[in-house]
N, C-alpha and C positions, 0 to 999 in steps of 0.2 A: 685503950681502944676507944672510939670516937664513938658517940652515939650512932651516926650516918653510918659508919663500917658496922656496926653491931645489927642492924637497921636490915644491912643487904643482907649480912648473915643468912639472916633470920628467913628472910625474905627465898634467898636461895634453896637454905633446906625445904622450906613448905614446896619452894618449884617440884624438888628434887622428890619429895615422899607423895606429891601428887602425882604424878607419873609413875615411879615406883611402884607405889601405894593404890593405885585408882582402883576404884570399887568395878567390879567383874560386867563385864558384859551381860546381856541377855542372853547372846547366843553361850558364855560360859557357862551361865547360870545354868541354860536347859544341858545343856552336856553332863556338866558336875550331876544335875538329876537325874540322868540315865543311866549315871554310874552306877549309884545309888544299889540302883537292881541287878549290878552284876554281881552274882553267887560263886562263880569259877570262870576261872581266867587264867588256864593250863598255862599260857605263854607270857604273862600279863604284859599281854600288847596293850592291854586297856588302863588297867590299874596300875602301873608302873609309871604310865607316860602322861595319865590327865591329872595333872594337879597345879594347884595357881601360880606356882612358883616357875612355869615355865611358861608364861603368855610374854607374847611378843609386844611391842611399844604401841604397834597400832591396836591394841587387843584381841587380837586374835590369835588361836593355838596353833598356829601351823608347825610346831614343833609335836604335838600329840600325834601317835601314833592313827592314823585313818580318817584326820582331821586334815580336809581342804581348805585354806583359804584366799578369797580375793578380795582386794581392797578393803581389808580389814573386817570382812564378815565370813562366815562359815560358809561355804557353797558346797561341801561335800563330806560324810561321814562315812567310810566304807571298811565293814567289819566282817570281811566278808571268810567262812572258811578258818575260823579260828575255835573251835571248840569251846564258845563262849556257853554258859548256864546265865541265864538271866531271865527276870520278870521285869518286862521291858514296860515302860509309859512313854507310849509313841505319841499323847499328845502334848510331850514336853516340846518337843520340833516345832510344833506349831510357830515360836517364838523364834526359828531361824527365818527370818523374810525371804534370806535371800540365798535359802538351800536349791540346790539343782539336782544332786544326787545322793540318794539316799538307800545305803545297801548293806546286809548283815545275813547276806542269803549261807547255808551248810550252816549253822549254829542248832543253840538249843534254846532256844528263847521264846518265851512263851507271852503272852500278852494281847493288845486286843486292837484294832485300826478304829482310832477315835473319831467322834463325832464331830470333832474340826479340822479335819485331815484337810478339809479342803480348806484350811488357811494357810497350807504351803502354794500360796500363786507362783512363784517362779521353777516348786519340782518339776523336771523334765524325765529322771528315772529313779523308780521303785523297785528295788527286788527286797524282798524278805524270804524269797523261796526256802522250802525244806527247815522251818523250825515249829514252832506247837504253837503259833498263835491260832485264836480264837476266835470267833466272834460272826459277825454277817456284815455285809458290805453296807454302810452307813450311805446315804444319802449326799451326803457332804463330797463323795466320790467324783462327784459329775463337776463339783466346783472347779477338778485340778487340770485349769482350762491347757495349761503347758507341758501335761507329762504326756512324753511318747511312749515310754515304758513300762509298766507295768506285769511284775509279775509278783504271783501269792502261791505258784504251786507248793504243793509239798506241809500242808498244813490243814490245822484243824476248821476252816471256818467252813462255815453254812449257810441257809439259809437262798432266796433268792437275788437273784440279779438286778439289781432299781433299775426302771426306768429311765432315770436321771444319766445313768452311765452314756448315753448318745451323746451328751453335752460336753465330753471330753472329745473336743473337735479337734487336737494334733495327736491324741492314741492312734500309733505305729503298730505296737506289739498287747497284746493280752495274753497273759496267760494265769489262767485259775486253777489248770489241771492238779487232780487228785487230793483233791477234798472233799465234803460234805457236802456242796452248795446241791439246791433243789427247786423245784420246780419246773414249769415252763421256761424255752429262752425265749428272751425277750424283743419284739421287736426292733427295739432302740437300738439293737446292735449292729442292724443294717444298717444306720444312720451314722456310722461312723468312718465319715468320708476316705479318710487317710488312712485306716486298718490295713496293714500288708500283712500280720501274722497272729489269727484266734484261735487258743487253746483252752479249751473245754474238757479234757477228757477224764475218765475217773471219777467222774461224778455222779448224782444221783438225778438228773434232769428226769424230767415225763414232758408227753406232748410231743408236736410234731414239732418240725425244723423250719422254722417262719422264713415267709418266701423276702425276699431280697437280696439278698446273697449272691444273686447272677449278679447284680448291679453294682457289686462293688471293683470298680476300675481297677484297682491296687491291691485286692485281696490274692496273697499267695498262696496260704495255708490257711486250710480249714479242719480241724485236728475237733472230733465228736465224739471220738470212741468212749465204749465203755462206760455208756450213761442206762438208760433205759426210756431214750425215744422210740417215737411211735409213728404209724401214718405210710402212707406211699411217699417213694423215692420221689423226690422234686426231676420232672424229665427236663425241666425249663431249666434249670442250676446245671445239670446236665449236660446241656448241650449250650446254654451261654456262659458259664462261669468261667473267669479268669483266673481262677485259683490252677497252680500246677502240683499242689501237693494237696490228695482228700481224703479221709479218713474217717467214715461213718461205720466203722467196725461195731461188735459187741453191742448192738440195740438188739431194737425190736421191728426193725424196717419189712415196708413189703413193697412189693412191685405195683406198677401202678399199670401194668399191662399184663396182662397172664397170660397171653402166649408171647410175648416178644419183650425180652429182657436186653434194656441199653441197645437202643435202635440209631443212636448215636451220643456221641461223647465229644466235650470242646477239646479245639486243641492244646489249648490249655494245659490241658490236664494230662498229669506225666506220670503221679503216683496215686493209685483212687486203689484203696483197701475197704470191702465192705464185708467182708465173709462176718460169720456169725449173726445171721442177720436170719429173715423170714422169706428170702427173695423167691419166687416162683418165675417158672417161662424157661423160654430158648434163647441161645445166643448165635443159633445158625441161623444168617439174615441169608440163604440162599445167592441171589445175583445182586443183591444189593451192593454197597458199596462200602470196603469195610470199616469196621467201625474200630478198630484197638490201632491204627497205624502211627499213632503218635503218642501211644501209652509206653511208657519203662517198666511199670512193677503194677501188676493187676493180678488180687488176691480175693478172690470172691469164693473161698472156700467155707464149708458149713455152714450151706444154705437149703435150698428144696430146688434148684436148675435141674432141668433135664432135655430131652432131646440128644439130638447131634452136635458134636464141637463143629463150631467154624473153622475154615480150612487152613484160618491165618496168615492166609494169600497177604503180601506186600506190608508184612507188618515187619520191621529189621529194625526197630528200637525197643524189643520187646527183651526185657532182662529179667524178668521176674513172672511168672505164671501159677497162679496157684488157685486151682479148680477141685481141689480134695474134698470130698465127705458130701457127695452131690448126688445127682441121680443121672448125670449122662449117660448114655451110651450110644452102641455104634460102636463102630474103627478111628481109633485115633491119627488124627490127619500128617498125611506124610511128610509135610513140611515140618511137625515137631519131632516126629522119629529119624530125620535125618539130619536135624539140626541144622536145617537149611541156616536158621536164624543166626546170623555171626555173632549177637554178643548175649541170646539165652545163657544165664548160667545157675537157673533154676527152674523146675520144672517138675510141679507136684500133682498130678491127675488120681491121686489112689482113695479109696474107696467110693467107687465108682462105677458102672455096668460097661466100662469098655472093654473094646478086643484090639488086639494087638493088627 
């Protein structure tokens, strides 16, 4: 054999165990780290399928189970629903530049959202919903200038709401529901132009419900329940908000009028639950003009309302009524006892001072 033919050999294999062989990516690296903290992997969708021995030529694992890839980098991790135990370091991700979706929500993983969260600039969705992380919303939150999604329900954190959070200028959806978080809410969160869906509820908030919220063009649901605010009902939110689904149940709310409770409603607004609340007044506006005719489900039970029921003259989208544990009384209006209503299919008036 020739020198020159030994020469390519040589030459060949090194091509050959460089590719083969090439030292792991970043985005590997942070994965193989995430492993690391898996404790139980019932199905091992995880631990069966992340190891080096299966990366594709471009580097990337698209053969690993919940591993997205394009153009050779990771853009999506989704664990989502797998009975995983893990002590998770979510600021290994940081090192994926070019993640977009990031999801491991139904698990059991417990962990903490790091202080450089917001070096995922191109995340667009977050769920970790329903596992044991920890911790309170870092600052760094406000950086994650591309994510429309976000959610954390279902978990242990706390603490309050940053201000910073109005700076995520393409957040679609929120939701923080049933956790620890406290405090006041924070204004910032009217400041978040593109919000179509905020979930707050189950929380431990105080204070009142900071006014801008009529003004958000795109906001569909505004989901409060089950915190411990405080203050008069916003009548301005009221009667301008574009929200169609509201949900201020389980506080500590009061009327902002003592004899005339909800003298009008947007029409917007299709589902508005407030019962458990502190509300006072009437809700028979006499000749006025009526006020529920574009409501579906209105449950303002277990409050302090009294007076006479309104006659619910011309209201035929009304599917939902729920006036229990109040102080009404009077004759209940003959339009609800004859069912005028073609698509009522609930109708709760009881403990209450009516007659028949």
């Amino acid at each position: 054999m020739t020198v020159m033919k030994l020469f390519s050999i040589v030459v060949l294999s090194l091509s050959f165990f460089t590719v083969m062989g090439q030292l792991p990516s970043q985005d590997i690296l942070a994965l193989l780290e995430f492993k690391k903290g898996i404790k139980h992997d019932p199905t091992g969708y995880v631990l069966n399928s992340w190891n080096e021995e299966s990366i594709d030529f471009d580097g990337c694992p698209s053969s690993w189970n919940g591993v997205l890839c394009n153009a050779g980098n990771v853009a999506g991790v989704v664990l989502d629903n797998l009975g995983l135990s893990a002590d998770a370091d979510l600021s290994v991700f940081s090192n994926l530049t070019k993640l977009v979706r990031l999801s491991m929500s139904n698990n059991s993983i417990s962990g903490k959202l790091p202080g450089n969260i917001g070096d995922l600039k191109s995340l667009e969705f977050l769920d970790i919903s329903n596992n044991l992380f920890s911790s309170s919303l870092p600052p760094g939150v406000g950086s994650l200038g591309s994510l429309q999604n976000m959610s954390l329900a279902g978990n242990n954190f706390s603490g309050p709401i940053p201000d910073l959070i109005s700076a995520m200028a393409s957040l679609q959806s929120l939701d923080l529901s049933r956790n620890s978080f406290s405090g006041g809410l924070p204004v910032s969160l009217t400041k978040l132009a593109n919000l179509v869906s905020l979930n707050l509820s189950h929380n431990d908030f105080t204070g009142k419900i900071p006014k801008g919220f009529e003004q958000m063009s795109t906001l569909e649901k505004l989901d409060l329940h089950a915190n411990m605010l405080d203050g008069h009902l916003d009548v301005e939110f009221m009667l301008l908000s574009s929200a169609s689904y509201v949900d201020f149940s389980e506080n500590m709310l009061e009327s902002a009028n003592s004899e005339k409770f909800l003298q009008r409603i947007s029409e917007s607004i299709k589902h508005l639950n407030l019962s458990h609340n502190r509300f006072t007044g009437s809700l028979d506006g006499g000749a006025e003009l009526p006020v529920f005719e574009n409501v579906k489900v209105l449950d303002l039970s277990y409050n302090q309302l009294d007076g006479e029921l309104p006659g619910f003259d011309f209201v035929y989208d009304l599917e939902v009524l729920k006036l229990s544990n109040n102080r009404f009384s009077g004759f209940i209006p003959n339009g609800l006892l004859k069912g005028d209503s073609l698509v009522l299919t609930e109708l709760d008036l009881s403990a209450n001072n009516l007659s028949d």
